[in-house]
C-alpha positions as CSV (number, residue, x, y, z in Angstrom):
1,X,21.9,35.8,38.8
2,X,24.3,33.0,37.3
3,X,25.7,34.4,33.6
4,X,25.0,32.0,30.8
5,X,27.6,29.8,29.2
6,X,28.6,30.3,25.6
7,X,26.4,27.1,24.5
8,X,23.9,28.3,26.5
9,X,23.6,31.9,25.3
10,X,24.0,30.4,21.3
11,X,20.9,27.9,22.2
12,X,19.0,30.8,23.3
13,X,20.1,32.9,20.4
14,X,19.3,30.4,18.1
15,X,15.8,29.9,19.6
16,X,14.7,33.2,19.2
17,X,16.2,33.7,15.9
18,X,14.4,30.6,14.7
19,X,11.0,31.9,15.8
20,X,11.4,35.4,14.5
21,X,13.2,34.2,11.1
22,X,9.8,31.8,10.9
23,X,7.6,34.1,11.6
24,X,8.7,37.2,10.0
25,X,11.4,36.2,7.3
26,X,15.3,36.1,7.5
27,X,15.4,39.2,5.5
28,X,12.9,41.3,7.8
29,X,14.1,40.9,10.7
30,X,17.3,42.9,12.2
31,X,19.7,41.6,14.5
32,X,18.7,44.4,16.5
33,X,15.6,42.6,16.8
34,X,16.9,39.7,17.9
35,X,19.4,41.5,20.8
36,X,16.5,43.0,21.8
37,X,14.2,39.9,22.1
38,X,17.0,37.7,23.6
39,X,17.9,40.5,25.9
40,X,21.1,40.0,25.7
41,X,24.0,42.6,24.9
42,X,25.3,42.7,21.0
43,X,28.6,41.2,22.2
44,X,27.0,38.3,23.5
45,X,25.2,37.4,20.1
46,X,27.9,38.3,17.8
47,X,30.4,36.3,20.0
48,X,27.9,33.8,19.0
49,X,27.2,34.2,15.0
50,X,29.4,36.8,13.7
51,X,27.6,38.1,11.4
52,X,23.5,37.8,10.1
53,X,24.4,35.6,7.7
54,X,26.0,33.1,9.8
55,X,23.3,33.3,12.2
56,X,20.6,32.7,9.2
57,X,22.9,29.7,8.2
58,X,22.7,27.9,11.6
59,X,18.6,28.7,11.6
60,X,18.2,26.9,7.9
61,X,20.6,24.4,9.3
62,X,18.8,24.0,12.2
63,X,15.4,23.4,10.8
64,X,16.4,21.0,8.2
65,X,18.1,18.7,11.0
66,X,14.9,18.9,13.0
67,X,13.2,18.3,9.8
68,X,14.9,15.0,9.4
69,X,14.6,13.9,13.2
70,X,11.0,13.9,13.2
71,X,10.7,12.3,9.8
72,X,12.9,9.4,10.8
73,X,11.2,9.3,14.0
74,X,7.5,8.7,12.6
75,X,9.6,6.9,9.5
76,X,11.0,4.4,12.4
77,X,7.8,3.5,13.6
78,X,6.4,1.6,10.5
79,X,7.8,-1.5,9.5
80,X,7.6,-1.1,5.6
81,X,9.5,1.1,3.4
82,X,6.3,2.1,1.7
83,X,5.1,2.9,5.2
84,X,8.1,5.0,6.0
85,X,7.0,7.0,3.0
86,X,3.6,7.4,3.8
87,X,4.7,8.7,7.6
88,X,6.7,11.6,6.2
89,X,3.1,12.5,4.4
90,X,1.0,12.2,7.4
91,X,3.6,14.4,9.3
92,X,3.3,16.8,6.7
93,X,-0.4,16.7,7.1
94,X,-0.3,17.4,10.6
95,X,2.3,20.5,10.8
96,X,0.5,22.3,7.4
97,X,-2.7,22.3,9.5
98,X,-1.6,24.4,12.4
99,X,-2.6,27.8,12.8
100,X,1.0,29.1,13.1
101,X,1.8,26.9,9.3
102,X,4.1,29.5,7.9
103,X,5.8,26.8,4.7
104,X,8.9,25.4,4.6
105,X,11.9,26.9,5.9
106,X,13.6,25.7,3.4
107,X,11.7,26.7,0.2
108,X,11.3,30.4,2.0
109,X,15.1,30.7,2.5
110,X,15.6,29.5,-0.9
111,X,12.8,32.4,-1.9
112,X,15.1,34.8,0.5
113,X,17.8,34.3,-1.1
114,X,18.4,32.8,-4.4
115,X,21.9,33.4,-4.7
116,X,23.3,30.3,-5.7
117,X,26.2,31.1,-3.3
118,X,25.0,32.1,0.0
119,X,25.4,29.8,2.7
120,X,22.3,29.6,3.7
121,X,20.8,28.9,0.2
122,X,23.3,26.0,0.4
123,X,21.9,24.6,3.2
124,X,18.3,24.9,1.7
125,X,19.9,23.4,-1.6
126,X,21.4,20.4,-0.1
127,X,18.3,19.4,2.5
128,X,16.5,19.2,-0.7
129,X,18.5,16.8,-2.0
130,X,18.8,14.5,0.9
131,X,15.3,14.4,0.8
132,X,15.1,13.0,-2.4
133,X,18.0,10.9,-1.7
134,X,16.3,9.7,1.4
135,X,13.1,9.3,-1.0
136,X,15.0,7.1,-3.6
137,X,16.2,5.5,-1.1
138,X,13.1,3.8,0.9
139,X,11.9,3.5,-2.8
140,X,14.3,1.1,-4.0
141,X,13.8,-0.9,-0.4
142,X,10.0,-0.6,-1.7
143,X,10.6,-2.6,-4.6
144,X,9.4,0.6,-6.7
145,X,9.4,-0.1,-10.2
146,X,11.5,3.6,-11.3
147,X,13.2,4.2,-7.6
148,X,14.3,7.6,-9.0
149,X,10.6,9.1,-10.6
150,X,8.7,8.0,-7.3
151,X,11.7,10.0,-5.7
152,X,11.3,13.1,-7.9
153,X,7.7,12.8,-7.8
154,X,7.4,12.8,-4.2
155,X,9.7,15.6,-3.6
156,X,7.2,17.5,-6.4
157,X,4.3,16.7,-3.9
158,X,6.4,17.5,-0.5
159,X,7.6,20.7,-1.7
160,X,4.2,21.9,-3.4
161,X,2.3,21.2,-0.7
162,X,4.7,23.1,1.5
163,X,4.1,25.9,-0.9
164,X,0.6,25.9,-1.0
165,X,-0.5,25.0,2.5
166,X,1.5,28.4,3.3
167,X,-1.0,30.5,0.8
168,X,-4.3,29.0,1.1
169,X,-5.8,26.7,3.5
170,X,-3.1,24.0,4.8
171,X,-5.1,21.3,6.2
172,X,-6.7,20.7,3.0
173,X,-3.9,20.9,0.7
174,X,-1.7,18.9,3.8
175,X,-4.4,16.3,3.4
176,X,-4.7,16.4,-0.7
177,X,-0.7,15.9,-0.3
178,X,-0.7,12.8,1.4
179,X,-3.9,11.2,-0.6
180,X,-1.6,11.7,-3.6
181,X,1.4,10.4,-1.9
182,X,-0.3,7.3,-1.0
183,X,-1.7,7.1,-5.0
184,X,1.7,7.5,-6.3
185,X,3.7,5.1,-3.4
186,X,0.8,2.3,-4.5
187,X,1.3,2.7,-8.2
188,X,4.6,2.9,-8.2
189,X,4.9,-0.3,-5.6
190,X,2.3,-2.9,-7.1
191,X,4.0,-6.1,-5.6
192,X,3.9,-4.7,-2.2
């Protein structure tokens, strides 16, 4: 049997950690747990993240890069700003109607731990914020009267629909999420 390299064995680490930190919650699960499910010794995953904390830190990190590559994905495949907005909606849509829809990483690390200090709630913190950056951004390219309040209010639909797909039934409020979105994005944008 051929031995893992280092990358390797942190990709697989990482994988599993992902799934179970999902799943279960950063907090709830041990990284006993996670040796155990990689099957892998405790050398090999601490060689890897040194601690529970830097492994929850490279999960959040994780999810809020993948976050961004699949909204700029389905963003890059409309030609309009306004479009671009409406794409991150749909995607939303799609993802809080699956059975295994367990809200956003982000908010639930940020629920996890609210220390304002802990790298992971940093990570949380600043996704956040490049959201609404990237929101602003596409806004002004829009031609959206208040760049900055479609912004804000879009993050205010993003994130509560996150929330509340998690509790009760995600396909409607996933749906509900990107009616409004499409309200707000034509209001705000009446020359386009």
């Amino acid at each position: 049997m051929a031995r893992k390299s280092g990358e390797e064995n942190r990709r697989n680490v990482l994988e599993v950690a992902t799934r179970l930190f999902y799943e279960r919650g950063i907090r709830a699960v041990g990284m006993d747990t996670v040796v155990k499910e990689c099957g892998v010794g405790n050398a090999t995953i601490y060689r890897q993240f040194p601690t529970k904390d830097a492994l929850a830190t490279a999960y959040v990190q994780g999810r809020a890069d993948a976050w961004f590559e699949r909204m700029e994905q389905a963003a890059g495949e409309s030609p309009s700003p306004e479009g671009k907005l409406v794409a991150v909606f749909e995607v939303l849509a799609g993802d809080t109607a699956g059975a295994s829809y367990r809200g956003c990483p982000m908010l639930n690390t940020n629920t996890e731990f609210p220390e304002g200090n802990h790298p992971a709630h940093l990570v949380s913190v600043e996704h956040k914020q490049q959201v609404r950056d990237w929101f602003r951004s596409l806004a002004e390219q829009a031609g959206a009267r208040d760049p900055e309040e479609l912004a804000d209010e879009l993050l205010l639909v993003l994130n509560g629909a996150y929330a509340t797909a998690a509790v009760l039934d995600g396909a409607t409020y996933g749906s509900r999420a990107l009616r409004l979105a499409r309200f707000l994005i034509e209001d705000a944008c009446p020359d386009s």
